[in-house]
C-alpha atoms as a printed R data frame, in Angstrom:
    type eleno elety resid chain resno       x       y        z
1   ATOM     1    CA   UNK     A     1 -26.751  -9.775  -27.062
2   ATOM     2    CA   UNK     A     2 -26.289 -10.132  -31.152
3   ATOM     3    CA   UNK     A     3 -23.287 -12.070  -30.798
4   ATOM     4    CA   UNK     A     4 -25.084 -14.301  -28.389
5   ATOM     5    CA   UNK     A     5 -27.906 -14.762  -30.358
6   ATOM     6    CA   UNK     A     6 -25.462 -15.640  -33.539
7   ATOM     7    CA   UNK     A     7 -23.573 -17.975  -31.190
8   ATOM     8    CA   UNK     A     8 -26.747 -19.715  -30.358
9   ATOM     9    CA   UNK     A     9 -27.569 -20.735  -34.186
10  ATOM    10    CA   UNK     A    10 -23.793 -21.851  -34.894
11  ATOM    11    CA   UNK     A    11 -23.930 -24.072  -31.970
12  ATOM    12    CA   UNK     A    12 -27.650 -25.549  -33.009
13  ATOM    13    CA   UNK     A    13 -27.525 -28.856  -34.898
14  ATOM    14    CA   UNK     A    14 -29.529 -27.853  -37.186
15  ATOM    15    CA   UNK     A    15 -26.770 -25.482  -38.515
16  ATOM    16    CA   UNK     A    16 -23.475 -27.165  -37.736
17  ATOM    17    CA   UNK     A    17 -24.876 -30.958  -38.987
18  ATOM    18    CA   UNK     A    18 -25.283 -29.623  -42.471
19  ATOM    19    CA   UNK     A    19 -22.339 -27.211  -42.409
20  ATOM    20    CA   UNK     A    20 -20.318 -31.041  -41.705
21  ATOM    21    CA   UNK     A    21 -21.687 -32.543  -44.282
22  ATOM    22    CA   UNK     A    22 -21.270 -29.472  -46.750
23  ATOM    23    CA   UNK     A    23 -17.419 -29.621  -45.829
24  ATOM    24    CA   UNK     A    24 -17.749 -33.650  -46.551
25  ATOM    25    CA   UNK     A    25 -19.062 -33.320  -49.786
26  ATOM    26    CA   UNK     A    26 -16.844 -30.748  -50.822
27  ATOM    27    CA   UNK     A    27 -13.775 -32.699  -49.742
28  ATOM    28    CA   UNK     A    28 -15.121 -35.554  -51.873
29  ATOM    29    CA   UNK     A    29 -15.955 -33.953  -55.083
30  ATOM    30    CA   UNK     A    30 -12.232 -32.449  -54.720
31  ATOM    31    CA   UNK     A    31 -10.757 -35.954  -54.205
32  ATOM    32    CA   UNK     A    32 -12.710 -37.371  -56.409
33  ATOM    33    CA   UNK     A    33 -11.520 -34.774  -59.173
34  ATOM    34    CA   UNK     A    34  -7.789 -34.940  -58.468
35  ATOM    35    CA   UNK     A    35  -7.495 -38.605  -58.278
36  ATOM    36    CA   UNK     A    36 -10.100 -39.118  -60.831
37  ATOM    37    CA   UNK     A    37 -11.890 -41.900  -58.011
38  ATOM    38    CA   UNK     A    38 -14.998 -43.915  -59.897
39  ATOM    39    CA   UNK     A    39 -14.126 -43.643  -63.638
40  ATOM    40    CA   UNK     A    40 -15.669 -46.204  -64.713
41  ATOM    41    CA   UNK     A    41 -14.050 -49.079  -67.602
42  ATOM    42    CA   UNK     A    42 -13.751 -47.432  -71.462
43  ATOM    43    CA   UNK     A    43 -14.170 -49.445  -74.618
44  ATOM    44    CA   UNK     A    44 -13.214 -47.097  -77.787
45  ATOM    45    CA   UNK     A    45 -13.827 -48.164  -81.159
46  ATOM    46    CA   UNK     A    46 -12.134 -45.444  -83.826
47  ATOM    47    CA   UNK     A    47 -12.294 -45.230  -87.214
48  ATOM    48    CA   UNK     A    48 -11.024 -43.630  -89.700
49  ATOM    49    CA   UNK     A    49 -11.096 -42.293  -92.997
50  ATOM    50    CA   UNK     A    50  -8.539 -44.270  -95.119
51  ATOM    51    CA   UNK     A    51  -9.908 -43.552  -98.556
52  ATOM    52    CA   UNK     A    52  -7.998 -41.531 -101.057
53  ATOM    53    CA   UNK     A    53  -9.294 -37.997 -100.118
54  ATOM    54    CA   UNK     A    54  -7.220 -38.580  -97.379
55  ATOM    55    CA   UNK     A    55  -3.554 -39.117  -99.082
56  ATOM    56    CA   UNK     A    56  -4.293 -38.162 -102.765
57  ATOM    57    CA   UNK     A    57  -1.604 -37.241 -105.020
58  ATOM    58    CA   UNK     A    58   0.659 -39.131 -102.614
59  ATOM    59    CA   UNK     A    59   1.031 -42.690 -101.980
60  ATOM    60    CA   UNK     A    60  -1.205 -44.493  -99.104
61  ATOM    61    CA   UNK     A    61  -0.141 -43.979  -95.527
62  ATOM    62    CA   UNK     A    62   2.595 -41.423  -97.005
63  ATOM    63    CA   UNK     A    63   4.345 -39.368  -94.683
64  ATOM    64    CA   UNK     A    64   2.379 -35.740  -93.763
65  ATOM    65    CA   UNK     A    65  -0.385 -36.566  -95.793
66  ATOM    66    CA   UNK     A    66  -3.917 -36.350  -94.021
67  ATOM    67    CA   UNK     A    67  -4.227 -40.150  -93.012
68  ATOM    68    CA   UNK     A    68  -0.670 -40.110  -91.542
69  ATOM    69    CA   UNK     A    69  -1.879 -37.005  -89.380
70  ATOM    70    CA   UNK     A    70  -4.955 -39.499  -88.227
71  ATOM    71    CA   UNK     A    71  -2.844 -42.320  -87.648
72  ATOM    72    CA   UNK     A    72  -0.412 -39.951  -85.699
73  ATOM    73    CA   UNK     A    73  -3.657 -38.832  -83.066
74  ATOM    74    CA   UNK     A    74  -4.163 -42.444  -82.805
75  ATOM    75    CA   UNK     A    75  -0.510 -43.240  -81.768
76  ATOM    76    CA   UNK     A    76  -1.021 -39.972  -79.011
77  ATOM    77    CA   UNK     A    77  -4.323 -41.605  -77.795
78  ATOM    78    CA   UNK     A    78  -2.812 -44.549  -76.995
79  ATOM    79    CA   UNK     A    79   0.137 -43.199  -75.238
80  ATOM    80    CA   UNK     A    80  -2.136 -41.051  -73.341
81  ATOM    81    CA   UNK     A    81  -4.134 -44.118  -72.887
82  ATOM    82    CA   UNK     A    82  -0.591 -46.505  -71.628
83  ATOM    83    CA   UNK     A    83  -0.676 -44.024  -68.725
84  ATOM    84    CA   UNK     A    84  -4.090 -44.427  -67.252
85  ATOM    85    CA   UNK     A    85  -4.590 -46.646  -64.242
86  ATOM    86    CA   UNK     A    86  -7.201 -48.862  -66.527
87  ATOM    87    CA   UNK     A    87  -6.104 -48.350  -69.950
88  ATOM    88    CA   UNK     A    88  -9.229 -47.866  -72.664
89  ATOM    89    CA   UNK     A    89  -9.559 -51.127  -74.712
90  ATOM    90    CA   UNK     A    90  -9.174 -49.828  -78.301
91  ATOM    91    CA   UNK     A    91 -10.351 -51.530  -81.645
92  ATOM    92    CA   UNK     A    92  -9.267 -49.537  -85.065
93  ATOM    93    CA   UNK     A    93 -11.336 -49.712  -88.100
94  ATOM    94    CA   UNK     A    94 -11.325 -48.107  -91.377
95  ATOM    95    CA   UNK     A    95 -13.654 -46.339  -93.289
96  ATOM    96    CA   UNK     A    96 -13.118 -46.666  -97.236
97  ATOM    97    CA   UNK     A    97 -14.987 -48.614 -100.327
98  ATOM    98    CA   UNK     A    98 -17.951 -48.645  -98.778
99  ATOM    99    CA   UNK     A    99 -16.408 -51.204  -96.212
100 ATOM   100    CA   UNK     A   100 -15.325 -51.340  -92.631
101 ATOM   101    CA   UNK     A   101 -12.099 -53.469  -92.290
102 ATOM   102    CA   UNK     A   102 -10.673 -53.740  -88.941
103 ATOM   103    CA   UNK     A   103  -6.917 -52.509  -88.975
104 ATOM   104    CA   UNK     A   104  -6.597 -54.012  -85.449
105 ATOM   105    CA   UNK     A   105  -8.278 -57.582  -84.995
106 ATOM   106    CA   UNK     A   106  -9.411 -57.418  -81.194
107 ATOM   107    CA   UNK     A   107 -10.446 -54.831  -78.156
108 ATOM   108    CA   UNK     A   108  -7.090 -54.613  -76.738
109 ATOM   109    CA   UNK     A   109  -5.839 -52.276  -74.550
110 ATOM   110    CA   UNK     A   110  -2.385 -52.770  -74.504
111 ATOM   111    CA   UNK     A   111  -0.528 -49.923  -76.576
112 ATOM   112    CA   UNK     A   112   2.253 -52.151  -78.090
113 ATOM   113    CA   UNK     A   113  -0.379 -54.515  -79.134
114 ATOM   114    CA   UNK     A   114  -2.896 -51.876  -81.079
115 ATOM   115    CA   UNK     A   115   0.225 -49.721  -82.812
116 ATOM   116    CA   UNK     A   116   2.001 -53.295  -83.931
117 ATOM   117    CA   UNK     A   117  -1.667 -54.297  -85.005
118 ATOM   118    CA   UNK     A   118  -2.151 -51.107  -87.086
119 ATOM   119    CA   UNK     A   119   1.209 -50.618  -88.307
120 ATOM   120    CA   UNK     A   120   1.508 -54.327  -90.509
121 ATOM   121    CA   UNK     A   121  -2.040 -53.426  -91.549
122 ATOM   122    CA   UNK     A   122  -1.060 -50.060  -93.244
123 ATOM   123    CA   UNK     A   123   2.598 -50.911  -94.084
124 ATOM   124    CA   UNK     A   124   1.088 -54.575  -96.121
125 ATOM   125    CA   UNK     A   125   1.027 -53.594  -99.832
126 ATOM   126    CA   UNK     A   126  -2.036 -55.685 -100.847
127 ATOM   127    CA   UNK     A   127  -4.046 -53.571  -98.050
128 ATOM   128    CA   UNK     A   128  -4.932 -50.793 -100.386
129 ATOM   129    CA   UNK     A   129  -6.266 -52.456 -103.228
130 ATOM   130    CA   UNK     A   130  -8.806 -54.208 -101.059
131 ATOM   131    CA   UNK     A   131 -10.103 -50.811 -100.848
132 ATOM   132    CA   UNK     A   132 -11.338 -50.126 -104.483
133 ATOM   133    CA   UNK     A   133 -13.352 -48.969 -106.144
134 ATOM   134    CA   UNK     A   134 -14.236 -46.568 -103.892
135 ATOM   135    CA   UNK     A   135 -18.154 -45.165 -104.088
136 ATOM   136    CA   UNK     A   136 -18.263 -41.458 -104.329
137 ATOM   137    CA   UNK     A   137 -19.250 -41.012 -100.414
138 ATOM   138    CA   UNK     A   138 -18.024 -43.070  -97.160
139 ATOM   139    CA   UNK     A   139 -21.101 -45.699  -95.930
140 ATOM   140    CA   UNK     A   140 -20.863 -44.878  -91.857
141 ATOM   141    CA   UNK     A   141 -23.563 -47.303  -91.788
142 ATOM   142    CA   UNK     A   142 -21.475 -50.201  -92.346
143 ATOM   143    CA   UNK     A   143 -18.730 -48.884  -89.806
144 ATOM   144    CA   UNK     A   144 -21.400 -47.743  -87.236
145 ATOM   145    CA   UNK     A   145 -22.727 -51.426  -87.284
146 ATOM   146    CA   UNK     A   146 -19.365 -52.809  -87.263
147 ATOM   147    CA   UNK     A   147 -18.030 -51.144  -83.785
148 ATOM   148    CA   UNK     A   148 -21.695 -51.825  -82.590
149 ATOM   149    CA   UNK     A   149 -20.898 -55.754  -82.770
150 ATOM   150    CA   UNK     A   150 -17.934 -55.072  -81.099
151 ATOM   151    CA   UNK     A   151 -18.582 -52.483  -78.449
152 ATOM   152    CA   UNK     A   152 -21.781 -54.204  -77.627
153 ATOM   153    CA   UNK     A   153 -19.381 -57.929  -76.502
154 ATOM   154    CA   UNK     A   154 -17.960 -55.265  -73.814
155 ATOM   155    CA   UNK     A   155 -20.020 -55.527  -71.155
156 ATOM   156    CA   UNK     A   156 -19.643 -53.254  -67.611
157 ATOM   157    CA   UNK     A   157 -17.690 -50.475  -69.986
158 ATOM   158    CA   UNK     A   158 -18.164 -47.187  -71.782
159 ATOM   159    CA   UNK     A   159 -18.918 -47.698  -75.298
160 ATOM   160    CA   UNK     A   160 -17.405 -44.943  -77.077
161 ATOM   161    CA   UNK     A   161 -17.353 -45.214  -80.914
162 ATOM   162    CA   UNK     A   162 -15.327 -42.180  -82.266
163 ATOM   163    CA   UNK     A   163 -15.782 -42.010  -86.185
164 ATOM   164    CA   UNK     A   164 -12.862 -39.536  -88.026
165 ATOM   165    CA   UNK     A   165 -13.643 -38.903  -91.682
166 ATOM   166    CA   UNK     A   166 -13.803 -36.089  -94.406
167 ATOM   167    CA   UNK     A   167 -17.656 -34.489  -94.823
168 ATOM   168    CA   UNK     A   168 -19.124 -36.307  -97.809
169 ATOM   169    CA   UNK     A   169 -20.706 -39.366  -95.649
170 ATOM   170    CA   UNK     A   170 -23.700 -41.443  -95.814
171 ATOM   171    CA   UNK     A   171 -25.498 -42.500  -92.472
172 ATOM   172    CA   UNK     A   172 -29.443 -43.812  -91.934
173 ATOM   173    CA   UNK     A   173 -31.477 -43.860  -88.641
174 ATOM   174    CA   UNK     A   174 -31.477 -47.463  -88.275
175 ATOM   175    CA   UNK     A   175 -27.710 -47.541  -87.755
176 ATOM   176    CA   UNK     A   176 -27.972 -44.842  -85.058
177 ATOM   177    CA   UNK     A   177 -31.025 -46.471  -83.578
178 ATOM   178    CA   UNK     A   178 -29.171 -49.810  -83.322
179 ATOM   179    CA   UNK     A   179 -25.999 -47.920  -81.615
180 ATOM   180    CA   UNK     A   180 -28.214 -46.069  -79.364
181 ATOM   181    CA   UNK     A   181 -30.118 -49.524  -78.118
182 ATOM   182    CA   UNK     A   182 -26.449 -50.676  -76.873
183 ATOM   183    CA   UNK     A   183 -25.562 -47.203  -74.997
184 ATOM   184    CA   UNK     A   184 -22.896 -46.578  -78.089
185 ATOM   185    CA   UNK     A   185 -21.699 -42.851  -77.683
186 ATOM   186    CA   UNK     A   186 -21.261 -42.128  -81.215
187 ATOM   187    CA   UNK     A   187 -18.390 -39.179  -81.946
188 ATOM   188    CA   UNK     A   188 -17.295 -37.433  -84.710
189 ATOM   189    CA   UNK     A   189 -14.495 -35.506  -85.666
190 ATOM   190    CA   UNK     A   190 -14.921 -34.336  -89.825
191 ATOM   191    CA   UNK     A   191 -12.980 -32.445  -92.017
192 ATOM   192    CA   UNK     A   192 -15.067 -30.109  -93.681
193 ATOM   193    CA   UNK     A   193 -18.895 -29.277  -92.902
194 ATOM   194    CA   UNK     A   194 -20.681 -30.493  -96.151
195 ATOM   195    CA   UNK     A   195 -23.429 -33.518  -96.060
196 ATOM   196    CA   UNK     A   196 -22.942 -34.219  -92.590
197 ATOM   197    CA   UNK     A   197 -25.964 -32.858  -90.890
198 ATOM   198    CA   UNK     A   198 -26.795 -36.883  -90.219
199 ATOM   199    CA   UNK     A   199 -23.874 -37.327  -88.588
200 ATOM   200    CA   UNK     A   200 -24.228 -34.206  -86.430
201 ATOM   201    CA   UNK     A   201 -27.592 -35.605  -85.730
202 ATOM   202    CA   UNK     A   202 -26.300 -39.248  -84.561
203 ATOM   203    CA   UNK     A   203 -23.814 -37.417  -82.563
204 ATOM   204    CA   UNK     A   204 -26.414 -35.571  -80.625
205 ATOM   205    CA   UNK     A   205 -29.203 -38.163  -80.444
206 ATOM   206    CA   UNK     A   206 -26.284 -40.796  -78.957
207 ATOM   207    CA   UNK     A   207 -25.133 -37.970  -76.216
208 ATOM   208    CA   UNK     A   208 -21.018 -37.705  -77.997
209 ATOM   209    CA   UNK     A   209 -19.798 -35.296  -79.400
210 ATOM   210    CA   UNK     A   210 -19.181 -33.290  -82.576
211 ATOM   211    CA   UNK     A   211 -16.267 -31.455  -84.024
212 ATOM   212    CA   UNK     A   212 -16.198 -30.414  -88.327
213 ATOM   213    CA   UNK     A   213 -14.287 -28.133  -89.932
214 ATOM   214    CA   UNK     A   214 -11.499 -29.300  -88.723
215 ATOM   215    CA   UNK     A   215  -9.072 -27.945  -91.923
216 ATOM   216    CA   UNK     A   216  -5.696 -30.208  -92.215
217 ATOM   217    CA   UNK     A   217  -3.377 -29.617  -94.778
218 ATOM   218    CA   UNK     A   218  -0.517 -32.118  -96.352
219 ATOM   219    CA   UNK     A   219   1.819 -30.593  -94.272
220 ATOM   220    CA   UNK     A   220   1.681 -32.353  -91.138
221 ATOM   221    CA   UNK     A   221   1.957 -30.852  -87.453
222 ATOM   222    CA   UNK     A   222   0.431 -32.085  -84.229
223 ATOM   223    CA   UNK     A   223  -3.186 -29.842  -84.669
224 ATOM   224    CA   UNK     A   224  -5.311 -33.289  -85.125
225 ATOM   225    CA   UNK     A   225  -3.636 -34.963  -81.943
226 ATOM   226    CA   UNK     A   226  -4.291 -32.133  -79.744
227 ATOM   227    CA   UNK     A   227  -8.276 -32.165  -81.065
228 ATOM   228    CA   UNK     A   228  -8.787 -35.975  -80.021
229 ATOM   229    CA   UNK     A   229  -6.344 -35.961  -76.909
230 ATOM   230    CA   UNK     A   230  -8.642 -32.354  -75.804
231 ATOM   231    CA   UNK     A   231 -11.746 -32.905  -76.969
232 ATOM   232    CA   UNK     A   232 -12.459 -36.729  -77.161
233 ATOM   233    CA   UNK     A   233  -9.905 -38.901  -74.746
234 ATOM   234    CA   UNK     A   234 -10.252 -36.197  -72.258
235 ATOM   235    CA   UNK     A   235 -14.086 -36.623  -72.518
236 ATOM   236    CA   UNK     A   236 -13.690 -40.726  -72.450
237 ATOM   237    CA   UNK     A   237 -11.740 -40.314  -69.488
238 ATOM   238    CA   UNK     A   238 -12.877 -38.263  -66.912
239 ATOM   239    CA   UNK     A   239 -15.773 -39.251  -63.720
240 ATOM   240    CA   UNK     A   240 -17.434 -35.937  -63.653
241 ATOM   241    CA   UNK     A   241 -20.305 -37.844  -62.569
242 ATOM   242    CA   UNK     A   242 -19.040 -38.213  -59.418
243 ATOM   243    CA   UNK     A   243 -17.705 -34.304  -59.267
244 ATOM   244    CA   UNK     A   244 -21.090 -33.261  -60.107
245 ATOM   245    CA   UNK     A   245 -23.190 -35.561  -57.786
246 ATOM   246    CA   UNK     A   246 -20.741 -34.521  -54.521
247 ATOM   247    CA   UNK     A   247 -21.154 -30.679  -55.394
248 ATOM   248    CA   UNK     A   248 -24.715 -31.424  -55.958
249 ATOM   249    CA   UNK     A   249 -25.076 -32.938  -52.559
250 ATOM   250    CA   UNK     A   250 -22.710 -30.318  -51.292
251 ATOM   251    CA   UNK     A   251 -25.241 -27.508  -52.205
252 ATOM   252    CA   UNK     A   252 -28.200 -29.728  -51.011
253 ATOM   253    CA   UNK     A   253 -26.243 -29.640  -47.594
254 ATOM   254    CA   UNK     A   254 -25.530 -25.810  -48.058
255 ATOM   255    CA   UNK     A   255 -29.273 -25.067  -48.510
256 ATOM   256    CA   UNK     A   256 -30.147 -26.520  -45.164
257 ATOM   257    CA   UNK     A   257 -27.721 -24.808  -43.456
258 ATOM   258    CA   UNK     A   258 -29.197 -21.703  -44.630
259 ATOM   259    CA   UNK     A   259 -32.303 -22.630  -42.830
260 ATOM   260    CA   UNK     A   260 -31.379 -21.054  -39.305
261 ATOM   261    CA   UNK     A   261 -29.269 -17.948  -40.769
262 ATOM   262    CA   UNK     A   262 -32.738 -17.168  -42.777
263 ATOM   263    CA   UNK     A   263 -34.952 -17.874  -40.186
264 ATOM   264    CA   UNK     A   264 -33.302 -15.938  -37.683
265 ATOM   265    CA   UNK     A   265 -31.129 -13.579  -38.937
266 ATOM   266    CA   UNK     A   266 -33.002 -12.627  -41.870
267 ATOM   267    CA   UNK     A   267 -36.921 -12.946  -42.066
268 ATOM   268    CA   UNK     A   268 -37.213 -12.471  -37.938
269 ATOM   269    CA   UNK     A   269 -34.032 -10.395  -37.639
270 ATOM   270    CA   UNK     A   270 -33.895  -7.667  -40.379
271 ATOM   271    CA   UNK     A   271 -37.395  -8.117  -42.092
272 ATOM   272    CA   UNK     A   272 -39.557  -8.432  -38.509
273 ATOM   273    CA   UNK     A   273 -41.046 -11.451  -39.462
274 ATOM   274    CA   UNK     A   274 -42.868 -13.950  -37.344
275 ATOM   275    CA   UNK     A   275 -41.805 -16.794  -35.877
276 ATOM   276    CA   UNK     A   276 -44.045 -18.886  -38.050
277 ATOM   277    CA   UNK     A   277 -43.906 -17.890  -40.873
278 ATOM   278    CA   UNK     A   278 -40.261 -16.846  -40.825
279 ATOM   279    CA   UNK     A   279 -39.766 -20.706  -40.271
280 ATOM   280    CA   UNK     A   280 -42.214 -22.089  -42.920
281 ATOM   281    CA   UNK     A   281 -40.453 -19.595  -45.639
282 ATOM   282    CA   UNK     A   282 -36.770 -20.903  -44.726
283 ATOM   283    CA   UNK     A   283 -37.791 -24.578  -44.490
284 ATOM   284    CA   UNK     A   284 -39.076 -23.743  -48.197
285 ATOM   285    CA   UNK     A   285 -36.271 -22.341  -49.440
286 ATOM   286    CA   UNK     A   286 -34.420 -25.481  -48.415
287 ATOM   287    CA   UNK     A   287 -37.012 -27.926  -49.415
288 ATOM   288    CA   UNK     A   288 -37.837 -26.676  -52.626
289 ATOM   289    CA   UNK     A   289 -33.718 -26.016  -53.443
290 ATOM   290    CA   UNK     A   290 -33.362 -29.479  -52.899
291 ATOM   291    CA   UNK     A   291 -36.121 -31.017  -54.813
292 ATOM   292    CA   UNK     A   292 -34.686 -28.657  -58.103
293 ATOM   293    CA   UNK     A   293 -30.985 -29.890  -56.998
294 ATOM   294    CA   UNK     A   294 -31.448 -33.715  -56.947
295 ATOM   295    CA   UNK     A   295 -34.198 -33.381  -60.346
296 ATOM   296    CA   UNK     A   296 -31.125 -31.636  -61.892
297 ATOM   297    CA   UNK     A   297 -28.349 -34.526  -60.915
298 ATOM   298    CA   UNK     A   298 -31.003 -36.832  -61.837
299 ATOM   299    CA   UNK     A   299 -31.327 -35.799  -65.360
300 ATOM   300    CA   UNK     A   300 -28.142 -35.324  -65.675
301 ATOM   301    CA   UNK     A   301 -27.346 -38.971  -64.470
302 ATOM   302    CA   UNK     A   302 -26.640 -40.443  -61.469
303 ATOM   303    CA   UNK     A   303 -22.953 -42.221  -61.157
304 ATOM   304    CA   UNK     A   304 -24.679 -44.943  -59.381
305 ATOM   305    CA   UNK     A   305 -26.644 -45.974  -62.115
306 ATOM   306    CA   UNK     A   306 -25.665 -44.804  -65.019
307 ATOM   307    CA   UNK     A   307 -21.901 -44.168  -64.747
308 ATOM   308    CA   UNK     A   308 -21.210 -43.719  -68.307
């Protein structure tokens, strides 16, 4: 008689409809997550710290010194980037004399383009003298508002604006404000954790994220690429969006197929409730799981509309 009465709620529609689309949803968040389906366009603007704190007592751009170890996490994001279905489009700047200058001239996602681009910019000997004097702390302003002009001409992308620089920085509200009115993520990866609690702050008020102490020596290695391939292109790349809204609806689905188990098996089965109310309490369960569920992928931003 039990295994009748069990057979009779697996084979109710009420049970198996949501128990189809559970399996549905599940199937799509997994397909969605191995093929990476619905990541939407990247723009990346990076810049980075090419003032003398960064190759001091050596020469500029010398070999193993802390702005060779930058440009060498550059040249691994772009490989990384060569592979992707829709490569990033990528615009380098620098960050030194209180100036911005672009050591790539376009958004261009093409990687023989950007590392050409980059390399004749570093490798021309005039270069570094157009970067003194220096002022005793790096203006992000100027670089923030920079890659805002920029990243703002790319419309339908991610804006992504990933700033790499030592910890003695300058950075004012209005900069972040104006980044934040064109849906710029602002990132930051510093070496070092002194004066940069307005950075940390633009990081978090933008939604990117925030790495410091990152120590580097003048000794080289591959520690900085495996930070910003990890931590930042990883992040740029990825449509957990669309993961998270297909589990979410997956788990709305789940919840309603909970309804006749609880009803049944539950509140009238093991706890000797009525009909009535046994009902009322399981449709509750559902309804109310699924009002928290969808608030939840709501604040957390739909893929629909907003997919970055």
């Amino acid at each position: 008689m039990v295994l009748k009465y069990r057979h009779k709620v697996i084979e109710n529609p009420l049970f198996y409809s949501p128990l189809i689309l559970a399996g549905l949803f599940l199937a799509l968040a997994l397909l969605f997550g191995l093929l990476n389906l619905g990541k939407p366009p990247v723009a990346v603007a990076i810049a980075l710290d090419i003032s003398s704190s960064t190759y001091q007592p050596q020469q500029f751009n010398a070999p193993n010194t802390i702005m060779d170890q930058e440009v060498q996490a550059v040249n691994a994001y772009l490989e990384e980037n060569a592979r992707l279905r829709t490569p990033n489009k990528v615009q380098i700047f620098g960050i030194a004399a209180g100036k911005a200058p672009k050591l790539t001239s376009t958004m261009e996602s093409s990687q023989g383009v950007v590392v050409d681009e980059l390399s004749r910019k570093l490798n021309d000997p005039i270069f570094p003298y157009q970067l003194i004097p220096e002022p005793p702390e790096d203006d992000l302003n100027v670089v923030i508002n920079k890659a805002t002009e920029v990243l703002q001409e790319q419309t339908n992308h991610c804006r992504e604006l990933l700033i790499v620089t030592d910890s003695e920085v300058t950075i004012t509200q209005s900069a972040v404000t104006q980044a934040t009115g064109k849906n710029i993520k602002i990132h930051a990866l510093v070496f070092g954790t002194e004066g940069v609690a307005n950075l940390r702050s633009a990081s978090r008020q933008t939604k990117g994220h925030y790495i410091d102490n990152i120590n580097l020596s003048n000794t080289g290695g591959s520690y900085l690429e495996e930070v910003v391939l990890k931590e930042f292109f990883r992040r740029f790349n990825n449509n957990g969006k669309w993961v998270r809204f297909w589990l979410g609806c997956a788990f709305i689905a789940f919840l309603w197929l909970l309804v006749l188990p609880l009803d049944r098996w539950v509140f009238q089965g093991a706890l000797k409730m009525s009909m009535e109310a046994s009902g009322k309490i399981a449709l509750s369960v559902a309804f109310i799981g699924t009002i928290i569920t969808v608030a939840l992928m709501v604040a957390g931003g739909l893929p629909l509309i907003s997919p970055c």
